[in-house]
N, C-alpha and C positions, 0 to 999 in steps of 0.2 A: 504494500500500500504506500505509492507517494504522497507528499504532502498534496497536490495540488488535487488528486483524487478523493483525499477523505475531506479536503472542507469544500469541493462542489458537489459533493454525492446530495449534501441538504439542501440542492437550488437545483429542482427540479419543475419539469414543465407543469409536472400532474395539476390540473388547479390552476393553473395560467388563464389568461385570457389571450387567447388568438388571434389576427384578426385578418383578414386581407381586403385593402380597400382601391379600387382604380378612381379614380378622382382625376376631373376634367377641370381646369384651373376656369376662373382662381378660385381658391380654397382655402381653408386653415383648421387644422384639427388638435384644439386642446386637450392634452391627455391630463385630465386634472387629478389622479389619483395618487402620484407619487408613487408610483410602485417601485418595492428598492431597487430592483434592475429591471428596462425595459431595452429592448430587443430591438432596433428601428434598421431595417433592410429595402432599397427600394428595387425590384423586378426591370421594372421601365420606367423612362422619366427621368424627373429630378424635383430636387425640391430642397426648405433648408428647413432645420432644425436650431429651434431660437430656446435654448435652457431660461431656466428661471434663473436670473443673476449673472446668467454667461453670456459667452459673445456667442453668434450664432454661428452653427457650422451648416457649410452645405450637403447635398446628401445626392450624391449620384445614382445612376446606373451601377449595380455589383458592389456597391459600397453599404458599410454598416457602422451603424453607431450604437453604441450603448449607453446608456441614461442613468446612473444611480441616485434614485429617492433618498429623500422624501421630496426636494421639490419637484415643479412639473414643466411640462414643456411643451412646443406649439413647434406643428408642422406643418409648413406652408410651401404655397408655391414659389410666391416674391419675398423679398419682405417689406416693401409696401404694399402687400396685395390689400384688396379691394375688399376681400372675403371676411362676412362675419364668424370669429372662430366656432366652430361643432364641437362642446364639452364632450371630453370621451374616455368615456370611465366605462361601467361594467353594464352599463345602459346603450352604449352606444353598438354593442355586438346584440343588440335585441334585435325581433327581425321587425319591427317596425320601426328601426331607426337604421333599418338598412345593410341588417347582416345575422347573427348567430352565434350564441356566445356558444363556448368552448369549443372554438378556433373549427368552425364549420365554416367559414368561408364568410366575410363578410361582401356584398353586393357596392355595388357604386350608390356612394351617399346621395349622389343627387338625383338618384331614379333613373339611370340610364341601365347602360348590359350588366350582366351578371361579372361576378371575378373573372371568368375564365374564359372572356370574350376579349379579343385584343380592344383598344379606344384608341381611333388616331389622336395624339398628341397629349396622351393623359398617362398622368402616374400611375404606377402600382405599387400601393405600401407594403411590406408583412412586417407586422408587430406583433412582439410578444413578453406580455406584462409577468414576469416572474415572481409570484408568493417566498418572501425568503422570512425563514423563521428560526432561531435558536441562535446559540453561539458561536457552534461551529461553519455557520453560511457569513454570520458580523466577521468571522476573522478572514475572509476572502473580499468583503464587502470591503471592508477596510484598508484592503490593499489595491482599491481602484480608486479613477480618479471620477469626480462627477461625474463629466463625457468622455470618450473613448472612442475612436474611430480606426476600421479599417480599412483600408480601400482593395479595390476591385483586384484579383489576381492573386488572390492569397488563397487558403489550402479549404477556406469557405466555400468557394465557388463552386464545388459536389455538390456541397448540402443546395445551394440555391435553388440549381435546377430541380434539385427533388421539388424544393416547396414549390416553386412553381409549379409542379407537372399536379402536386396533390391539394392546393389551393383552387385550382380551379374546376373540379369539378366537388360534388357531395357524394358520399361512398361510405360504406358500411366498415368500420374499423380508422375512419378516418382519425378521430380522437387521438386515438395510441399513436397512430402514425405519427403527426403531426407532433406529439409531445418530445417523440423521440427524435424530427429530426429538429425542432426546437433547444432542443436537449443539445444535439448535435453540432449546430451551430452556434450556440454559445459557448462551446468549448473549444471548438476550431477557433472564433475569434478571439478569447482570451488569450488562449497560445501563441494566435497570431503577435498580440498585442505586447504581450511579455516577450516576446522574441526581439520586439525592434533593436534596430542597433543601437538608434537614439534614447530608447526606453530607460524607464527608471523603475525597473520591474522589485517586488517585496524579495527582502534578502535571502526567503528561503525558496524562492524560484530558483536563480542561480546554484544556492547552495546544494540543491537534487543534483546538479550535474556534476557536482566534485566526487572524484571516485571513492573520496573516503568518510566525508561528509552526508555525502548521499545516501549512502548505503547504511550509514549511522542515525541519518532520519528515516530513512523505508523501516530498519526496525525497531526503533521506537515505537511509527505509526501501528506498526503492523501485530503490536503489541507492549499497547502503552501498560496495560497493567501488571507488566513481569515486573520481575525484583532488579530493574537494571541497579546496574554503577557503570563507572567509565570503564573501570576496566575490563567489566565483561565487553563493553562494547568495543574499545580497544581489542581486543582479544579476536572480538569476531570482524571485525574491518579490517584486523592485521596491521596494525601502527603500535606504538608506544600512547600509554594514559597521556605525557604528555604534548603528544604530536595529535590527538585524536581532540585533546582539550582546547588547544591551543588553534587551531583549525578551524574547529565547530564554531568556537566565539568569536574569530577573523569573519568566520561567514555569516554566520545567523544571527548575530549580533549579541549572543549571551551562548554560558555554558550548556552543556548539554543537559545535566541532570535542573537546570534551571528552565531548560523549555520544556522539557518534560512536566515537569510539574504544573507549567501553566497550560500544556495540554489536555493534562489530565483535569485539570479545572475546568479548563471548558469543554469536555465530555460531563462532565459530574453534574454544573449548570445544565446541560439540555436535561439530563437523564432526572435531575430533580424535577422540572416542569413538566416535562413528559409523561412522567410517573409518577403522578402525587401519592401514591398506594405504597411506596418504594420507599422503606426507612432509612435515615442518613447513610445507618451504617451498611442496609446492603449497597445505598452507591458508592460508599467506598471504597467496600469492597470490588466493587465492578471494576473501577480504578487503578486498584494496583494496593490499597491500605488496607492495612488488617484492624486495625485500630482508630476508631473514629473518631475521637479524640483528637490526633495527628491530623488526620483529614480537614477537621474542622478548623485547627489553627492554620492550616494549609489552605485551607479555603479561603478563611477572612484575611490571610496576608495576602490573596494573591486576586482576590474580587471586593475586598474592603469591608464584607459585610458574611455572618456565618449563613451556615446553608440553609437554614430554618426561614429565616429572615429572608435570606434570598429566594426563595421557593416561595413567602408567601406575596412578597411584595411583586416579583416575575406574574404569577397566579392571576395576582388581583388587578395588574395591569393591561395581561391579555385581555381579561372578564371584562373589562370596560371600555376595549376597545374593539370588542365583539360587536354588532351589528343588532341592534333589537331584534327581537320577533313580532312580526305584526298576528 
């Protein structure tokens, strides 16, 4: 397990909102939800993308942006278009507002052909609003910037064609399709993104590729709750304790048995929320601590606040930012 696998496994499409829309200018589509990552691809066309607080970027043919919430963002055709903007949250894939939520295909907003008809001179968007929830998706989240752009010719361009080809018609199984190549293309462009030359990619992207670093984070990930020290890890990388220490902290910016620990915290955090049924000490134990006690002190030095306190306060803050029932 790389590091960059176990904190995107929790930012998944399932539960997205999908959408595709061909749009005949001028236009403008507020996506007011903030969703923490959204997914902006254009098919055909062009168009620009103006962030909330940012300068605007433009948004070509084969080209993709990435958006991270909570603010929100307008996609236009100019940017002094003409067009009053269309709020577009989880109303706007309704089919009376010209399309179908969970990513069946959204129809042209202004009543014209379906997605899967060409429109001389008009865009074709695919968006897709990513649900990110718990710890371990913040610590990915956190390693992007607001906007993020990639452009045309990079290792996304597979995936494109698929969404095009499965965008435009409606088809039994589309769903899954559709999350998986959503799925798919979010991960090609992050790669992409962290690859630049010019990039300023998080220290422990680079640090995967050092051969002894690397290998020293796949097994931590791949079993954060063993009984490590450095030297077993030493031992199994094949360097000396202080060649494997010294390394680890050049790269990832702290010692090993120090990131450990804070990974093992932010496993502990989701697995508290997740599982309100689930006693401190058996998340501890899940962890890698036999004694809950440690865990706890280990907890509040390294999230500020103990695990009790942290579970209810997480709890009570999801519960209110739940959605009534009518």
């Amino acid at each position: 397990m790389d590091v960059f696998s176990d904190l995107i496994r929790g930012v998944r499409a399932h539960g997205s909102l999908f959408g595709s829309s061909t749009l005949s200018p001028p236009w403008a589509l507020h996506f007011v939800d903030g969703a923490p990552l959204t997914l902006c691809t254009v098919l055909t066309g062009a168009g620009w993308i103006v962030p909330e607080h940012r300068p605007p970027e433009p948004l070509r043919a084969g080209e993709t942006i990435v958006v991270r919430g909570p603010a929100t963002f307008t996609f236009v055709d100019e940017l002094e278009t003409p067009a009053e903007p269309v709020a577009c949250g989880e109303h706007c894939a309704a089919p009376e507002e010209g399309g179908t939520r969970y990513r069946r295909g959204w129809n042209d907003l202004s009543g014209g052909t379906g997605a899967g008809e060409a429109v001389s001179g008009a865009t074709t968007l695919v968006t897709g609003a990513y649900p990110v929830r718990g710890e371990i998706s913040r610590r990915l989240l956190d390693a992007l910037p607001v906007v993020l752009r990639v452009d045309a010719g990079s290792t996304a361009d597979a995936v494109l064609e698929h969404l095009a080809a499965e965008v435009a018609v409606d088809t039994p199984g589309q769903q899954v399709v559709l999350d998986r190549l959503l799925d798919w293309m979010l991960v090609c462009t992050l790669r992409e993104w962290f690859d630049r030359p010019d990039g300023a990619p998080p220290a422990w992207w680079a640090a995967q590729r050092d051969p002894v670093v690397g290998d020293a984070l796949r097994l931590l990930h791949a079993d954060p709750a063993a009984p490590w020290t450095v030297a077993a890890l030493a031992e199994l990388t094949q360097v000396s304790r202080s060649t494997l220490a010294k390394r680890f902290t050049e790269l990832v910016g702290e010692p090993p048995l120090t990131y450990l620990t804070r990974w093992r915290m932010t496993l502990a955090a989701d697995r508290l929320v997740e599982h309100e049924a689930t006693t401190v000490a058996d998340v501890a134990h899940t962890v890698g601590y036999s004694d809950p006690f440690g865990f706890s002190a280990a907890f509040k030095r390294v999230r500020g606040v103990n695990p009790s306190e942290f579970r209810r306060t997480t709890t009570r803050t999801s519960r209110a930012a739940e959605p009534a029932l009518s």
